[in-house]
N, C-alpha and C positions, 0 to 999 in steps of 0.2 A: 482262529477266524471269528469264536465267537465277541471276544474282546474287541476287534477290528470294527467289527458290523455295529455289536453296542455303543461303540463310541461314536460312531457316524450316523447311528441315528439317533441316539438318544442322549448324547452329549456326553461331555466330563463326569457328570452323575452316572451314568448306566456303565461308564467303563470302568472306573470308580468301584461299582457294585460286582463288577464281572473282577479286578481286581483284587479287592478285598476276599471274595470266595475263594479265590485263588490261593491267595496268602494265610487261608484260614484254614486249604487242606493242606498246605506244605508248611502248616504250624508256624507260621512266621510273620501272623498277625502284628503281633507288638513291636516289628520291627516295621512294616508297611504301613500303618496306620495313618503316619501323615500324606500317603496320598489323597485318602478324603477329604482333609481338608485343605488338599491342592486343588481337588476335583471342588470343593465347593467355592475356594477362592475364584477358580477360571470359570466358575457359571454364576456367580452371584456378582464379581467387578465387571466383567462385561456388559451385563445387561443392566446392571446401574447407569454406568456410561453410556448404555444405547439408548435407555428411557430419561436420561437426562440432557441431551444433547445431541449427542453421540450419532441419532438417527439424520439429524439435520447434517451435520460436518460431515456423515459419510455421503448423503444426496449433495451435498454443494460440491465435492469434490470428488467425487466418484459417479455421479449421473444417476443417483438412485440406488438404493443397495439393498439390500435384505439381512435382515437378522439371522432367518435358517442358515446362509451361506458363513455367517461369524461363528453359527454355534457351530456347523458343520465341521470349520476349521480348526476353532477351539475342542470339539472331539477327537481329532485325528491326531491333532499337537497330543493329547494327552493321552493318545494310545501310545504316540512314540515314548512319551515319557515313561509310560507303564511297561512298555517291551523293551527301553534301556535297562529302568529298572531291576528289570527281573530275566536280560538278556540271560546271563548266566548260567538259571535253570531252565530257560527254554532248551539252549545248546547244549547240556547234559542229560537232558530227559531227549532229544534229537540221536544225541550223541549215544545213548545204552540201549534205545530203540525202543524206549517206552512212548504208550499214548495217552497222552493226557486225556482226563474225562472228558464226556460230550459237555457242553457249558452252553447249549442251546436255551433248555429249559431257564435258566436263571438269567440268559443274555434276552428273551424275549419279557421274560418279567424287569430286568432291571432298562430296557427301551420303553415300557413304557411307564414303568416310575419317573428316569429320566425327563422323559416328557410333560406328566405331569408334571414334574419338582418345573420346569421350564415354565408352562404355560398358567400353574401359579403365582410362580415370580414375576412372569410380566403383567400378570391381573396386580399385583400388590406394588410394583413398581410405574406402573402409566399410570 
């Protein structure tokens, strides 16, 4: 859950981070690695495109839109991406009745790095 919530509120970045820790207690870091730089592609093309245009073509043909609702989207795509990813050992660790760590503590700090890393990007991109 904690991945789920990080990604919906703090975007590609914070699930990214909830990700990564993950992968760095089941020692399988240098195998995950490039989803940060999934996680940075899907937060940094986005919002290039939405401070470049992007906001105008979505209000001309959508009647007004928002960015929270893109990044909202763009974090959820990237949870699923991270729980295909890593389906496998979810359903084995399911599966022998182990519980995974609590991932609160690092899911509230990586929401609001996420955020930050966000509401920088749109300060250096408008």
């Amino acid at each position: 859950r904690a991945g789920y919530v990080a990604s919906f509120f703090g975007g590609p970045l914070a699930g990214a981070t909830i990700a990564l820790a993950n992968a760095y207690r089941l020692k399988r870091l240098g195998n995950d690695w490039p989803l940060g730089l999934i996680a940075l592609a899907a937060t940094v093309g986005p919002m290039w495109w939405w401070f470049r245009g992007g906001a105008q073509w979505v209000g001309a043909h959508a009647g007004g839109g928002d960015s929270e609702i893109l990044l909202r989207a763009l974090g959820l795509g990237f949870f699923a991406l991270v729980y295909g990813w890593h389906r496998q050992y979810y359903r084995n660790m399911a599966f022998l009745g182990l519980t995974p760590p609590s991932g609160w503590l690092i899911g509230i700090a990586a929401v609001a790095g996420g955020v930050a890393a966000e509401l920088g990007l749109a300060a250096v991109l408008s």
